[in-house]
C-alpha positions as CSV (number, residue, x, y, z in Angstrom):
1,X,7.8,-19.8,11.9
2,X,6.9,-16.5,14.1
3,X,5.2,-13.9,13.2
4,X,8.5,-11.8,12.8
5,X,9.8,-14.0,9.4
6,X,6.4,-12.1,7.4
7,X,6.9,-8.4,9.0
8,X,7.7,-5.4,6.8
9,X,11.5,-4.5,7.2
10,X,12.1,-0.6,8.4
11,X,13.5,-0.1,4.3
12,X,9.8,-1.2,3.0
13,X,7.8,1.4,5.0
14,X,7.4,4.7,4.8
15,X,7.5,5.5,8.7
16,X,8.3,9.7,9.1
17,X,5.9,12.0,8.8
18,X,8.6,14.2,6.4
19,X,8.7,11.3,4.1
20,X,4.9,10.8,3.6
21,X,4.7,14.3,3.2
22,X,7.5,14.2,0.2
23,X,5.9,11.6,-1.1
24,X,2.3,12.8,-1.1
25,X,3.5,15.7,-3.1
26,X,4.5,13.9,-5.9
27,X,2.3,11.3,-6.2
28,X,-0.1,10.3,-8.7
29,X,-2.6,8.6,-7.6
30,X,-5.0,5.5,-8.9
31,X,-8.5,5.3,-6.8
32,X,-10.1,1.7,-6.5
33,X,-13.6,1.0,-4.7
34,X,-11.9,0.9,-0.9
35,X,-8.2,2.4,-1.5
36,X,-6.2,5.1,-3.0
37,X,-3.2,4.5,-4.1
38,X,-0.5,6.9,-4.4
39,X,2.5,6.0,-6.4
40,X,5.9,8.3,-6.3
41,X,9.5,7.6,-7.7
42,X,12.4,8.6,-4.9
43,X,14.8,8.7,-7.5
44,X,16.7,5.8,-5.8
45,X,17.2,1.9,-7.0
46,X,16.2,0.3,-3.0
47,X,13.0,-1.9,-2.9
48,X,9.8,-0.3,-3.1
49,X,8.1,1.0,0.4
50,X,4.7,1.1,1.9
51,X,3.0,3.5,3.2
52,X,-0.4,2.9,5.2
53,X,-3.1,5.5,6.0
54,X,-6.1,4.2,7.6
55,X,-8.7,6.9,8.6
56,X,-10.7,6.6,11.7
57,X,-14.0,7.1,8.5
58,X,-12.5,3.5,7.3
59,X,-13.9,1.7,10.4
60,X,-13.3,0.8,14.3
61,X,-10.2,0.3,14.9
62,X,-10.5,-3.9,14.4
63,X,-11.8,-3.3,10.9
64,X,-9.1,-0.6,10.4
65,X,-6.3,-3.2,11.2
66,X,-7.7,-6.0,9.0
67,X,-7.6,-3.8,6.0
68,X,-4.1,-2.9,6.8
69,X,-2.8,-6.7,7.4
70,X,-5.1,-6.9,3.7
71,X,-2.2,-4.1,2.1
72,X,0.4,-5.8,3.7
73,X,0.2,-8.7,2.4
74,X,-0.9,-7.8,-1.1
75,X,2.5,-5.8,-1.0
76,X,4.5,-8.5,0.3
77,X,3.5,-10.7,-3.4
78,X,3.5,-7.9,-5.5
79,X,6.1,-7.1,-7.6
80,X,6.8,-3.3,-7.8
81,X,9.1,-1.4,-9.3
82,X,12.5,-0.3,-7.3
83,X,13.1,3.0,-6.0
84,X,8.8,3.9,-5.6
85,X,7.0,4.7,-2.6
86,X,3.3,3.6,-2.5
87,X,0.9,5.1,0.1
88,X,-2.1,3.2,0.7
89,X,-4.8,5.4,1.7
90,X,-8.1,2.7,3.4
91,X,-11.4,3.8,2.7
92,X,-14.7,1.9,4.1
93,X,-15.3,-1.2,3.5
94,X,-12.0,-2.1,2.9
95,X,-12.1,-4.4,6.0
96,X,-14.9,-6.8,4.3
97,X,-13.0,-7.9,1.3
98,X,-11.1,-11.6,0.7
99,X,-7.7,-11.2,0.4
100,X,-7.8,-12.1,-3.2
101,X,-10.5,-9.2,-3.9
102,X,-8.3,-6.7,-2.1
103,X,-5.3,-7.9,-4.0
104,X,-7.1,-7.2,-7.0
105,X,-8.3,-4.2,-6.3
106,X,-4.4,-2.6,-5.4
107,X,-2.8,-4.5,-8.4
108,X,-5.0,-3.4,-10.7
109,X,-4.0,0.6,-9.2
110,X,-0.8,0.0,-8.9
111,X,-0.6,-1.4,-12.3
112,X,-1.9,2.2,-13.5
113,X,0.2,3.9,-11.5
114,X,3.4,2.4,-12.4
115,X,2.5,1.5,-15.8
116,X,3.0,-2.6,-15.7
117,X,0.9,-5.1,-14.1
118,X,2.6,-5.7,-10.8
119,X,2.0,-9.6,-9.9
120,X,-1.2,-9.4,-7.4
């Protein structure tokens, strides 16, 4: 098994600036202790897609990328709605969370945004 079998496909990420714009402006959003979600329909039926926003006032760049391999992975599991885009905004202390805390933390938004609780 390589590390390529649990990457995020190019259809479940948000990845232009254009389309975190569109989806910012849409968005409602659900705040936790150390994230922001922000939850949008495209309109489409394709698999829901991620969006990551990592501030350089989340951490050094180390803590920065644990917190995002935390998202990741909570959004691999989770069981979203099709046709949503969810950006994932990292606020401090983000980093220092278990995986199962941070999972947590975005079910429990996303479950407010999207008005079902989404398996964490």
């Amino acid at each position: 098994m390589t590390t390529g079998d649990f990457a995020l496909r190019p259809a479940q990420r948000v990845r232009k600036s254009r389309e975190f714009a569109r989806a910012q402006r849409g968005a409602r959003r659900a705040h936790a202790p150390h994230f922001v979600l922000l939850g949008s329909r495209r309109g489409d039926e394709l698999p829901a897609r991620l969006g990551l926003i990592a501030p350089r006032a989340s951490g050094t760049a180390v803590r920065r990328t644990r917190a995002k391999r935390l998202v990741r992975e909570w959004f691999r599991h989770a069981e979203l709605p099709p046709g949503v885009d969810v950006l994932v905004v990292v606020l401090a202390g983000a980093a220092e969370l278990s995986a199962s805390a941070a999972a947590a933390e975005l079910a429990g938004s996303a479950a407010r945004l999207f008005g079902r609780r989404p398996r964490s």
